[in-house]
VMD Tcl script that builds the backbone (N, CA, C; Angstrom):
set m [mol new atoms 168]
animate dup $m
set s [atomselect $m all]
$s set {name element resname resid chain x y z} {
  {N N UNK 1 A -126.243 -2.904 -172.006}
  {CA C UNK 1 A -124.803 -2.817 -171.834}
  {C C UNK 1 A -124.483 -1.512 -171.113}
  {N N UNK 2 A -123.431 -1.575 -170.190}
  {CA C UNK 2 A -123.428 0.060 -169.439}
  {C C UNK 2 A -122.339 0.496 -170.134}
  {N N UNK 3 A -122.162 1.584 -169.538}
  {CA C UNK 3 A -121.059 2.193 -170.218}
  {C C UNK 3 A -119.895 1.849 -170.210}
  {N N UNK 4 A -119.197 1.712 -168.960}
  {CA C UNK 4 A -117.976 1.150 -168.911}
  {C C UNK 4 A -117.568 -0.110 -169.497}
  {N N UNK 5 A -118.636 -1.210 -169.889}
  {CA C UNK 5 A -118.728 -2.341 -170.787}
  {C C UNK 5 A -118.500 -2.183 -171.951}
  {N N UNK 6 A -119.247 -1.054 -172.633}
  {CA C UNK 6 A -118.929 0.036 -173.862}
  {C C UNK 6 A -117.833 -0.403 -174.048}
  {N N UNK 7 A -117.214 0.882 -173.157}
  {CA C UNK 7 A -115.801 1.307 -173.433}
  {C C UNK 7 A -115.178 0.361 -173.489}
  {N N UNK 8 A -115.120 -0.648 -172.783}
  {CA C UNK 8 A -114.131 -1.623 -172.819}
  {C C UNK 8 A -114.169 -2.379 -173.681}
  {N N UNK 9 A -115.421 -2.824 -174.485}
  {CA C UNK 9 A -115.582 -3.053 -175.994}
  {C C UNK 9 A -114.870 -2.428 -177.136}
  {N N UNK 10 A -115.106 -1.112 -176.852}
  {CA C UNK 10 A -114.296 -0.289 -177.466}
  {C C UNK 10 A -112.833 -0.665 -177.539}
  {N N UNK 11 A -111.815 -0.777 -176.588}
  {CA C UNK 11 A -110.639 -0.709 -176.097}
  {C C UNK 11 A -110.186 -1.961 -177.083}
  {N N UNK 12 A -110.932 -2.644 -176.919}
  {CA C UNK 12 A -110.791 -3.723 -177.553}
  {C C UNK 12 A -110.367 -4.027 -179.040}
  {N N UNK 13 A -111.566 -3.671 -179.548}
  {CA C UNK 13 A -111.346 -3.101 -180.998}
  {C C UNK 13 A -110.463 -2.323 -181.393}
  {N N UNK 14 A -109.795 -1.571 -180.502}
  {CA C UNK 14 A -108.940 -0.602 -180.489}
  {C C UNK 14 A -107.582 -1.151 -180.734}
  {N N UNK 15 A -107.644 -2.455 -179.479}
  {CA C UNK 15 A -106.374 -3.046 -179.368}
  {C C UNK 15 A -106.344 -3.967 -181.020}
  {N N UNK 16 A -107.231 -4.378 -181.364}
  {CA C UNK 16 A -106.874 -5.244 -182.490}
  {C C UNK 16 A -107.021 -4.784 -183.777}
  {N N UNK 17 A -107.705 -3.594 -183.972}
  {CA C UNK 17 A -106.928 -2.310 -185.139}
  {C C UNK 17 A -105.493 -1.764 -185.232}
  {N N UNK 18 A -104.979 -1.959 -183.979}
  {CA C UNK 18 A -103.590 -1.866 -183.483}
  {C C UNK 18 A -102.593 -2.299 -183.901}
  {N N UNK 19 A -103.160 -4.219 -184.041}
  {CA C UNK 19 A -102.161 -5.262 -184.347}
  {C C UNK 19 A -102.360 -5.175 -185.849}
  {N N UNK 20 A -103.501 -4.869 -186.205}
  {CA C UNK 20 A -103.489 -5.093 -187.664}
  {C C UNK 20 A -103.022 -3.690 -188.607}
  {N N UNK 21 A -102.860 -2.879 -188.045}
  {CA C UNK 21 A -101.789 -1.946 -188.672}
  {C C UNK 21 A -100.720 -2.137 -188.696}
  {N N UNK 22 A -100.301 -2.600 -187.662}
  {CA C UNK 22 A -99.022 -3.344 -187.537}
  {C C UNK 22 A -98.638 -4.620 -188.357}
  {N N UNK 23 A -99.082 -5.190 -188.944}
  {CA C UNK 23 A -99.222 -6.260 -189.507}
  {C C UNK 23 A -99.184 -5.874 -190.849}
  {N N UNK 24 A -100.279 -4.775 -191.348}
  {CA C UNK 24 A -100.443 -4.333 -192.364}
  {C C UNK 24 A -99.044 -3.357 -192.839}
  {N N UNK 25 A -98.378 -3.081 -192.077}
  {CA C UNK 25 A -97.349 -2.158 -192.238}
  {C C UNK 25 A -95.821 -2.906 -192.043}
  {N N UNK 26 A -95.708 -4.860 -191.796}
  {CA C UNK 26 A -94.559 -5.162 -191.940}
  {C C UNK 26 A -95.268 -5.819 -193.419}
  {N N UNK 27 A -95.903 -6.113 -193.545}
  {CA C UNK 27 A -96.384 -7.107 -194.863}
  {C C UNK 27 A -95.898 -6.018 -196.400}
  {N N UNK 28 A -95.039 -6.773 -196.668}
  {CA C UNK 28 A -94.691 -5.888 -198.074}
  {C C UNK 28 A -95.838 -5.821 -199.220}
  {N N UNK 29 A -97.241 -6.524 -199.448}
  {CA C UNK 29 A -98.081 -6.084 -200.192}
  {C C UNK 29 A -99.300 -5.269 -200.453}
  {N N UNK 30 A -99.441 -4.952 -198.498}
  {CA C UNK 30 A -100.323 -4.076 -198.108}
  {C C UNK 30 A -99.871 -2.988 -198.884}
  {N N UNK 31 A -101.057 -2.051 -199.065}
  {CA C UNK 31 A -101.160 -0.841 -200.031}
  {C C UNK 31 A -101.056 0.320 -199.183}
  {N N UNK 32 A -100.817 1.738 -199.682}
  {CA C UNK 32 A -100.915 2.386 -198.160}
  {C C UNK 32 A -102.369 3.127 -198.187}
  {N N UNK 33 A -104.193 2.906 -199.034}
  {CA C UNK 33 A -104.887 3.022 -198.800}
  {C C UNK 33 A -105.538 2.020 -197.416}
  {N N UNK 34 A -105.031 0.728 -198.004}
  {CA C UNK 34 A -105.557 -0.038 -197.062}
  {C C UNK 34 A -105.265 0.379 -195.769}
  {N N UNK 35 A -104.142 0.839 -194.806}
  {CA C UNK 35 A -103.414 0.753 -193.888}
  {C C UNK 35 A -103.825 2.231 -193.038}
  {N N UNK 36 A -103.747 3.263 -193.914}
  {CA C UNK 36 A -104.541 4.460 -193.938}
  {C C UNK 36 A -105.835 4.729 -193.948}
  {N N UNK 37 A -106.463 3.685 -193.970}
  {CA C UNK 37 A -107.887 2.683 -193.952}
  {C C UNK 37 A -108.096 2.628 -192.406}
  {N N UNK 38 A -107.236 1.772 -191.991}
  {CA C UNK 38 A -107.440 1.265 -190.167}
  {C C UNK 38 A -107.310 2.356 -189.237}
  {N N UNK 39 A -105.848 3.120 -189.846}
  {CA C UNK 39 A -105.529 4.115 -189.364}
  {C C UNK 39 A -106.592 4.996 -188.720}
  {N N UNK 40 A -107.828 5.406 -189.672}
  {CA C UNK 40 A -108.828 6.221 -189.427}
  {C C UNK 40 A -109.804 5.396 -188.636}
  {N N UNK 41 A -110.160 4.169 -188.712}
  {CA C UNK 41 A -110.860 3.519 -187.823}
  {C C UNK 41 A -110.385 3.344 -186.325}
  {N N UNK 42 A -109.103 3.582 -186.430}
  {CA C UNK 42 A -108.264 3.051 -185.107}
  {C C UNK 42 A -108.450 5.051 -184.655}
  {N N UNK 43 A -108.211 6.093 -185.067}
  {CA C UNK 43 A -108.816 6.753 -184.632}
  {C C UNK 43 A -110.134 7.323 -184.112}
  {N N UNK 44 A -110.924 6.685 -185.159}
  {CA C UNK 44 A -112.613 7.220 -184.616}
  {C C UNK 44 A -112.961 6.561 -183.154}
  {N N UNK 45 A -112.410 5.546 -183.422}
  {CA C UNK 45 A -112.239 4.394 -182.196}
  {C C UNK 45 A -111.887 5.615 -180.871}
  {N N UNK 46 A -110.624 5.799 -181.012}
  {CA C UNK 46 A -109.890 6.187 -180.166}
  {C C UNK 46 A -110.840 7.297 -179.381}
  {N N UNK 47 A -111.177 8.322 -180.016}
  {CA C UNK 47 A -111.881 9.914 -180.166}
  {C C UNK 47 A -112.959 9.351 -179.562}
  {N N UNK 48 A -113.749 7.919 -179.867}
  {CA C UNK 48 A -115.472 7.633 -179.170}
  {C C UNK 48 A -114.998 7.308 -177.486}
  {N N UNK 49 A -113.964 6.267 -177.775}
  {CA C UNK 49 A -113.181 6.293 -176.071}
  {C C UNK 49 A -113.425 7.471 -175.156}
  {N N UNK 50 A -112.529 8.564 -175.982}
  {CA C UNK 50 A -111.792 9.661 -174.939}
  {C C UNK 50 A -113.471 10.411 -175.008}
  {N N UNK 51 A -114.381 10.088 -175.941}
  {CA C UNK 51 A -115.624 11.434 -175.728}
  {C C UNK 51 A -116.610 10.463 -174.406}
  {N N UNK 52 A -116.841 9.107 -174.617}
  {CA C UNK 52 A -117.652 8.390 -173.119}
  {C C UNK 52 A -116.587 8.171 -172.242}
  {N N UNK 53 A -115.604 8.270 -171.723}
  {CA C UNK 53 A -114.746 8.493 -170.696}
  {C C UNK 53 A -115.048 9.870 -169.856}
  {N N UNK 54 A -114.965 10.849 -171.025}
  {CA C UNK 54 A -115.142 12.636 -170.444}
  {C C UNK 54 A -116.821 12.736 -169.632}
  {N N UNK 55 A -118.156 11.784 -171.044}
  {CA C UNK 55 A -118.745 11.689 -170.162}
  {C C UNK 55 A -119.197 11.308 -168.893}
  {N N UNK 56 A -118.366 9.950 -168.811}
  {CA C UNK 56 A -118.656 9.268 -167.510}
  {C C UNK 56 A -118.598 9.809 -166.250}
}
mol reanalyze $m
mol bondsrecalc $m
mol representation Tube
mol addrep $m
């Protein structure tokens, strides 16, 4: 897989940690561990993006 395939894998996952915070945050039974949960995944996400971008 090259890199830019990566990333765009990445982006991906990115985009649909996205929707599901969103989702998780109109749904009145979501908890706010759970949500604060994605939150951090939807960041590590984000941070692996912006660190193989800088390398590329």
């Amino acid at each position: 897989m090259s890199l830019s395939s990566h990333v765009q894998e990445l982006k991906k996952k990115h985009h649909v940690l996205s929707e599901q915070v969103e989702d998780a945050q109109r749904a009145p039974g979501t908890n706010d561990l759970e949500i604060s949960e994605l939150k951090k995944q939807k960041l590590r996400l984000k941070e692996e993006i912006e660190r193989l971008s800088v390398d590329a």
